[in-house]
C-alpha positions in Angstrom: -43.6 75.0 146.2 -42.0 72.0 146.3 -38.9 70.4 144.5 -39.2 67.7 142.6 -36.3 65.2 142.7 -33.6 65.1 139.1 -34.8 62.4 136.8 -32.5 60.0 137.4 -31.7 57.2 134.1 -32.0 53.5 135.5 -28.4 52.7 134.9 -27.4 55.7 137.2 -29.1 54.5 140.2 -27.2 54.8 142.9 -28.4 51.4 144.7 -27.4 49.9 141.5 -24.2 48.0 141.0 -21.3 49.8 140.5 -20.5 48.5 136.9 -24.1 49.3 135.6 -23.7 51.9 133.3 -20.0 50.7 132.0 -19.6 49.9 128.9 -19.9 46.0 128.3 -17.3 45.3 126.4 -15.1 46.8 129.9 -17.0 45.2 131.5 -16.2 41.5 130.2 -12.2 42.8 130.3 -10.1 40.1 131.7 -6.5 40.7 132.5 -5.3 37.5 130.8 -1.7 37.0 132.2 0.4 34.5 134.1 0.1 36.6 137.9 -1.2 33.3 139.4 2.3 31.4 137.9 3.9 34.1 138.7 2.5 34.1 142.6 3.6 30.4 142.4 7.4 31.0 141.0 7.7 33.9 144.0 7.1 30.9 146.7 8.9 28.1 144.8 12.0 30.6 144.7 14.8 30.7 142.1 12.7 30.5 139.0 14.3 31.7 135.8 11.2 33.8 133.9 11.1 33.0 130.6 7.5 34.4 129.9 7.7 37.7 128.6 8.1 39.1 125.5 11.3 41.3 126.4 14.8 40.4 126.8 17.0 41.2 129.6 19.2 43.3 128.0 19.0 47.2 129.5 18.7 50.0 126.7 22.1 50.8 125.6 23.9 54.5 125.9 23.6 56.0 122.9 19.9 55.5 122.8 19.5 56.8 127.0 22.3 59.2 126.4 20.2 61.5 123.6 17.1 61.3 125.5 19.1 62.3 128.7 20.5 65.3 126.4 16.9 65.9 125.2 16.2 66.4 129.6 18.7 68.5 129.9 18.0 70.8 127.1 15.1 71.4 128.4 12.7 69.5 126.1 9.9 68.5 128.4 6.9 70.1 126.3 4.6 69.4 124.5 5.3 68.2 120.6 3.2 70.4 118.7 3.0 68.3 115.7 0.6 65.5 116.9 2.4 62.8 114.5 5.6 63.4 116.4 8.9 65.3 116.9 10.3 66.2 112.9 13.6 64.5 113.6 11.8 60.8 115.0 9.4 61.7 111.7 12.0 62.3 109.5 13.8 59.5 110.6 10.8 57.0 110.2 10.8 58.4 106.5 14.6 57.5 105.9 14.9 54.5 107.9 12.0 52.9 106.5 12.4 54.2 102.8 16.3 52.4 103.1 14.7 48.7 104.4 12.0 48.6 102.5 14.0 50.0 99.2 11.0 52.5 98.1 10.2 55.8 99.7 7.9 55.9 102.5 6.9 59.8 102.9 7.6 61.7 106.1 4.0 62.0 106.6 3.1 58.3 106.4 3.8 57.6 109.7 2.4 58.6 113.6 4.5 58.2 116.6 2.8 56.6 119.5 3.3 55.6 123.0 3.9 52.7 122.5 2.8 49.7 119.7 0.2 48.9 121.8 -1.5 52.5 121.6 -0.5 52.4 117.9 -2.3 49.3 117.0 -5.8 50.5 119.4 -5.5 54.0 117.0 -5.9 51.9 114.0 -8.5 49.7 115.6 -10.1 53.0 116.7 -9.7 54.6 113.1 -12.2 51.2 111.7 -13.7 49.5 113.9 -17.3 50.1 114.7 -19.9 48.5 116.2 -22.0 45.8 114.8 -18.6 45.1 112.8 -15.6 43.0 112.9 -12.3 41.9 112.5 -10.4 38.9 111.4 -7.2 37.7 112.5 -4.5 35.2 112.3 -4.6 32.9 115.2 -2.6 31.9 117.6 -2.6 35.7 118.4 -1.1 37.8 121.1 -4.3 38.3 123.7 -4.0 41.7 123.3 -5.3 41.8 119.6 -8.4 39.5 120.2 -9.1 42.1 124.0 -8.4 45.2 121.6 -11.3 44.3 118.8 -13.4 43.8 121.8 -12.6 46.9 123.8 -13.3 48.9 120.7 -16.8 47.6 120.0 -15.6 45.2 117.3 -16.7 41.2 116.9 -12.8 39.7 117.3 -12.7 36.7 114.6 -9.7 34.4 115.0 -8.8 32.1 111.6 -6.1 30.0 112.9 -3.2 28.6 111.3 -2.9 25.2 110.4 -0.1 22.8 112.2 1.2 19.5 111.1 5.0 19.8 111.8 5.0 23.6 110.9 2.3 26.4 111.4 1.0 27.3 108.0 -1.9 30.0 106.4 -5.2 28.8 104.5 -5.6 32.2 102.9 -9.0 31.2 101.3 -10.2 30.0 105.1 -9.0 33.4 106.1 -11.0 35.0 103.0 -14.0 32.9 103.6 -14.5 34.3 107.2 -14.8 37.8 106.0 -18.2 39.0 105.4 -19.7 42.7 104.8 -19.3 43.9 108.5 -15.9 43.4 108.1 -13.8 46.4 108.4 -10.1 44.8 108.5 -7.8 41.5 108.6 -5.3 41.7 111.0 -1.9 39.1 111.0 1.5 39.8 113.1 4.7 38.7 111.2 6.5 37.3 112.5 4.0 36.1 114.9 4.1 36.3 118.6 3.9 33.6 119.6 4.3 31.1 116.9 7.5 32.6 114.6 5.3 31.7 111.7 6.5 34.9 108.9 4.1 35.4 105.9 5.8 35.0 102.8 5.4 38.0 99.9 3.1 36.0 97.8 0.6 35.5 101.1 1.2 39.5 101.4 0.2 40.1 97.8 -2.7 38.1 98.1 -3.8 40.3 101.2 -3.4 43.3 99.5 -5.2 42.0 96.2 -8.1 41.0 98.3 -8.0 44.3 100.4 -8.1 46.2 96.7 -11.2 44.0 95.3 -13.2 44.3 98.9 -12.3 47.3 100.9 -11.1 45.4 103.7 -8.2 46.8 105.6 -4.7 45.0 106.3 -3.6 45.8 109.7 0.2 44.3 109.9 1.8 44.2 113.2 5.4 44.1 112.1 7.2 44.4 115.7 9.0 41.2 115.4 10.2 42.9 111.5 14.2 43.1 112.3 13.9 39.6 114.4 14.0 37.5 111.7 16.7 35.5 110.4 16.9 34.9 106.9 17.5 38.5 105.9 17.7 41.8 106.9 14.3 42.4 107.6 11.1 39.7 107.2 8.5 40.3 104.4 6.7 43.7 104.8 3.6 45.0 103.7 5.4 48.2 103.0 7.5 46.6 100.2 4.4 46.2 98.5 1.7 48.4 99.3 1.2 51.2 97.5 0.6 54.9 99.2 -3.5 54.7 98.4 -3.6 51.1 99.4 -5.6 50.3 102.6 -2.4 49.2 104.3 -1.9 50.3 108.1 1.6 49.2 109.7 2.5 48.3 113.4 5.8 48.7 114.9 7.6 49.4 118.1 11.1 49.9 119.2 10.8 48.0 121.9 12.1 44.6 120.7 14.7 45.2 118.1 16.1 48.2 120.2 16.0 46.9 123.5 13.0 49.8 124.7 10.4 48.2 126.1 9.7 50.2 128.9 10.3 53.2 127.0 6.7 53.0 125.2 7.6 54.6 122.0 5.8 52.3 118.5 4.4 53.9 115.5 2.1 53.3 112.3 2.8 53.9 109.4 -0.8 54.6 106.9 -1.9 56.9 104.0 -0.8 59.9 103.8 -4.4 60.4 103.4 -5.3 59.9 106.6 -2.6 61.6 108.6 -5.2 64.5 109.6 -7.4 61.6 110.9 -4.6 59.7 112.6 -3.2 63.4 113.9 -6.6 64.4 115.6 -7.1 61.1 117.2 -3.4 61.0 118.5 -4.7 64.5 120.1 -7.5 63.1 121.9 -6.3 60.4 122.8 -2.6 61.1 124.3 -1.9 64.5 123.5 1.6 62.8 122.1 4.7 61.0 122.8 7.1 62.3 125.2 9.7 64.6 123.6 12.7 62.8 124.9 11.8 59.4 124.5 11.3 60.3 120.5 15.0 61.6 120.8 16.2 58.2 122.3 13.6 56.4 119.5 15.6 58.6 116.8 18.7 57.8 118.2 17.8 54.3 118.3 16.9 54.5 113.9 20.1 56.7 113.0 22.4 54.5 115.1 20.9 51.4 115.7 21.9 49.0 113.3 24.9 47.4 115.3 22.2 46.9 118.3 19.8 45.1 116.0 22.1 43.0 114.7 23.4 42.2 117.9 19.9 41.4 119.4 18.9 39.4 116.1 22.0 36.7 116.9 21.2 36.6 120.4 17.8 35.7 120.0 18.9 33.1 116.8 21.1 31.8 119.0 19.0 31.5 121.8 16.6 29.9 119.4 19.1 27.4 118.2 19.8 26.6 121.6 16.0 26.2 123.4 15.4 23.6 119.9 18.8 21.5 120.6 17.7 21.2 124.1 14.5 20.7 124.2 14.8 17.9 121.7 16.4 15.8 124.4 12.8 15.9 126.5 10.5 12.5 125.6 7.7 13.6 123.6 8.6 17.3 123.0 6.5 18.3 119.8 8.5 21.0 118.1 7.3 23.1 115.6 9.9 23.5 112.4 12.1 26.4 113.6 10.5 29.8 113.0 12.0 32.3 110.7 11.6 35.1 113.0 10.2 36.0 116.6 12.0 35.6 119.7 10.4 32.7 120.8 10.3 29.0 121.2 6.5 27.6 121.1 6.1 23.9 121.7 4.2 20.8 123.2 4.3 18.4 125.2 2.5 14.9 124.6 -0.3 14.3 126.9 0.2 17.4 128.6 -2.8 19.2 126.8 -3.8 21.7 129.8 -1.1 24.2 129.1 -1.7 26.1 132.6 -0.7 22.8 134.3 2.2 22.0 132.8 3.6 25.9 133.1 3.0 25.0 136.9 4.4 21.8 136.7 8.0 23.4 135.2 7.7 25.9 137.8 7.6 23.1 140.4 10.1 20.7 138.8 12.4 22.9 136.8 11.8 26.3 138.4 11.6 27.6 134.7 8.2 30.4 133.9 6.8 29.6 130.7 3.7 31.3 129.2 0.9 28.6 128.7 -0.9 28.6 124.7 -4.3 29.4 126.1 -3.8 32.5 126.5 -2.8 32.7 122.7 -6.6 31.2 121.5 -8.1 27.6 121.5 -6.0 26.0 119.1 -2.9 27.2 121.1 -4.2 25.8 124.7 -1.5 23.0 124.4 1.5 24.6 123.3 3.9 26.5 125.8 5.8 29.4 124.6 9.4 30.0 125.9 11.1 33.8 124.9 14.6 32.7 124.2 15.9 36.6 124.2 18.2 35.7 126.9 21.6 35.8 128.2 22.9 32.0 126.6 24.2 30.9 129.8 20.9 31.5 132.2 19.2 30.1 128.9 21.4 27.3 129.0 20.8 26.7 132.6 16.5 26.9 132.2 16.7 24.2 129.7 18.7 22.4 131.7 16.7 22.3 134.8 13.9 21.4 131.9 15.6 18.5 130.6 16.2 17.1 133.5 12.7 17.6 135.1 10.6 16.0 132.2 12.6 13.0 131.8 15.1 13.7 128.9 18.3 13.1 131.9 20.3 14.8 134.2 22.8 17.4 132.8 25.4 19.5 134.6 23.4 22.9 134.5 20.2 21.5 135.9 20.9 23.0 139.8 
C-alpha cells in the first residue's frame, strides 16, 4: 500500500522563494533610515549626529534609581494587570487629570513598551483590510509603514507651506471616504513643529462625532512646546465616549528613550479590548521600567522643564545660525518639537545635500524624504543638544554653505 505524498498549498513549495507565503504588506517593508549617511559620517570621521529624535542627555537618578529599587526588590514578574503596574496607572490618572485640568480615569489608559507599540495597538484595534487611514503629512515614516504593516491603505494630506506649515482641515475631510476607519495627526509634529490649535482639535472631534471616524493623536512632543505648559490636547476636549485614542511616550520629555515605556490613553470602554490585545501581543511592560516611568510622572516636572529650555534654546540657536547660510528657507519657528526643519534653495534632493554636510561640515542631518513627497527638500536638524556641540555643528554649517567662516567651524 503505498503512501501518498501531504498535499502541499503552492505558496509552501519548498522550491519556491523564500518570501512566498509572507504577507505582502512585510513583504514591501523598507527600513527607511539614514544607515547609508550614517556609513558615510563613520569614514568622513568626526561628524556631530544631529539626526535622531533623542537628545544626549542620559536618564537622570531619580528615574534609574526607583527602577534599580524595583530590581532589587525583586520585581522581575510578570504585571498581572495587562494595562499596567497600579502605581504607573494611577499615576497616568493623576498626572494627566492635573495637565489637562479634567479627570482622566485610572482605566483610560494602557501602558506599553514603548509609543511605538502604543500607536501599532491602536492601529491594530481599527484598521482592517480593504480600509484606511488618513494622516497629516509630513509624517514620521513610521506612521505611513504602520498603516501598511497592519493591512491599512496609508493616506497622507499634507500641510500647506508658504513661510509656515499650515492645515486645510476641509482637504483633510475631503480625503476621508467610507473605508476610513481613523485620522491620524502628531502635535507637535515630528518633524515639522507645526502644533494644532484647539479650534483645529474641535473640528476633529466634531467630524469624528458626525462620521464615526477615529482621531488618533500622537502627543509625544506634548510637554515640548513652548508657549505653555503643555501644547493643545485632544484630552482637554474629548469627552470619555468620544472616539478619541491618545499617543504618548516618556521617552522625549523624560529623557527615556531607550527605556521603551509610552502609553494610550482611550475609552474606558475599550480597556478590555486594549487589555487582551496588550496580552497577545507583549504579555506587558517590564515591571521596573513602569517604576522608573512612575517616578518619572510624580517627580518629573523639574526634568521637563529643564529639557523644554534646552530644546527652546537649542531652537533659538539652530534659527540664528542658520539664517547666516545664503538661501536657507526657514520655516516660522515651531511652537513645539525638538527640531529644526528647513531648505536649502536649489538643493531639492534632500539625500544629497545630507551627504554634502556630512562632507563639508561633518554635521548628520535627516533628509525630508523620508518624511513624504512634499517633505523631499527640507532637512530636519534635532536641536536637543548640549548648546556648545550645537553651537559648534552650525558652525561647521555656516561656514560650509557659504554664510562665512566663524570661530567654532573646526
Amino acid at each position: 500500500m503505498s503512501s501518498k505524498p501531504a498535499p502541499t498549498h503552492p505558496a509552501n513549495h519548498p522550491e519556491r522563494d523564500p518570501l512566498t507565503g509572507i504577507r505582502p504588506q512585510i513583504q514591501d517593508l523598507r527600513t527607511e533610515n539614514i544607515a547609508a549617511l550614517a556609513v558615510r559620517a563613520q569614514e568622513v570621521g568626526g561628524v556631530i549626529p544631529l539626526w535622531y529624535g533623542e537628545g544626549d542627555i542620559v536618564t537622570p537618578a531619580f528615574i534609574r534609581d526607583a527602577a534599580k529599587a524595583s530590581l532589587d526588590a525583586g520585581e522581575t514578574f510578570y504585571i498581572p494587570n495587562m494595562r499596567g503596574a497600579a502605581p504607573l496607572v494611577e499615576a497616568l490618572s493623576a498626572y494627566q487629570s492635573g495637565l489637562f485640568g479634567r479627570p482622566i480615569a485610572p482605566d483610560r489608559s494602557t501602558v506599553a513598551p514603548g509609543g511605538m507599540q502604543a500607536l501599532l495597538m491602536a492601529l491594530e484595534l481599527l484598521v482592517d483590510l480593504g480600509t484606511n487611514v488618513v494622516y497629516v503629512s509630513p509624517q514620521w515614516p513610521n506612521i505611513h509603514n504602520a498603516i501598511h504593516l497592519v493591512g491599512g491603505e496609508p493616506r497622507p494630506v499634507p500641510l500647506g507651506f508658504d513661510d509656515d506649515f499650515r492645515l486645510d482641515l476641509d482637504r483633510l475631510f475631503a480625503a476621508c471616504d467610507a473605508r476610513t476607519r481613523a485620522i491620524f495627526l502628531s502635535t507637535p509634529s515630528n518633524p515639522t513643529g507645526w502644533t494644532a490649535t484647539e479650534e483645529e482639535l474641535r473640528a476633529l472631534l466634531d467630524f469624528s462625532r458626525r462620521t464615526g471616524v477615529w482621531i488618533i493623536s500622537d502627543e509625544v512632543y506634548n510637554r515640548l512646546y513652548f508657549a505653555g505648559r503643555s501644547a493643545p490636547s485632544m484630552l482637554e476636549i474629548a469627552e470619555d465616549g468620544d472616539r478619541v485614542i491618545t499617543i504618548n511616550s516618556f521617552s522625549k520629555a523624560w529623557a527615556m528613550t531607550g527605556w521603551r515605556v509610552g502609553w494610550l490613553t482611550h475609552p474606558s470602554r475599550i480597556a478590555p479590548q486594549v487589555a487582551a490585545m496588550t496580552q497577545y501581543v507583549n504579555s506587558g511592560t517590564a515591571g521596573f521600567a513602569q517604576a522608573g516611568a512612575a517616578a518619572a510622572l510624580t517627580r518629573g516636572e523639574g526634568l521637563v522643564e529643564e529639557i523644554r529650555t534646552r530644546v527652546r534654546d537649542g531652537l533659538d540657536l539652530a534659527y540664528d545660525r542658520l539664517a547666516r547660510i545664503p538661501g536657507v528657507r526657514l520655516p516660522v519657528k515651531p511652537r513645539g518639537g525638538m527640531y529644526a526643519f528647513f531648505r536649502l534653495d536649489g538643493e531639492e534632493d534632500s539625500a544629497a545635500a545630507c551627504r554634502r554636510i556630512i562632507e563639508e561640515a561633518r554635521v548628520g542631518l535627516s533628509p525630508g524624504y523620508l518624511f513624504g513627497a512634499t517633505s523631499r527638500a527640507f532637512l530636519r536638524m534635532c536641536v536637543f543638544r548640549e548648546t556648545g556641540e550645537l553651537a559648534v555643528a552650525l558652525d561647521r554649517m555656516v561656514g560650509a554653505l557659504g554664510g562665512g567662516s566663524r570661530p567654532g567651524d573646526r
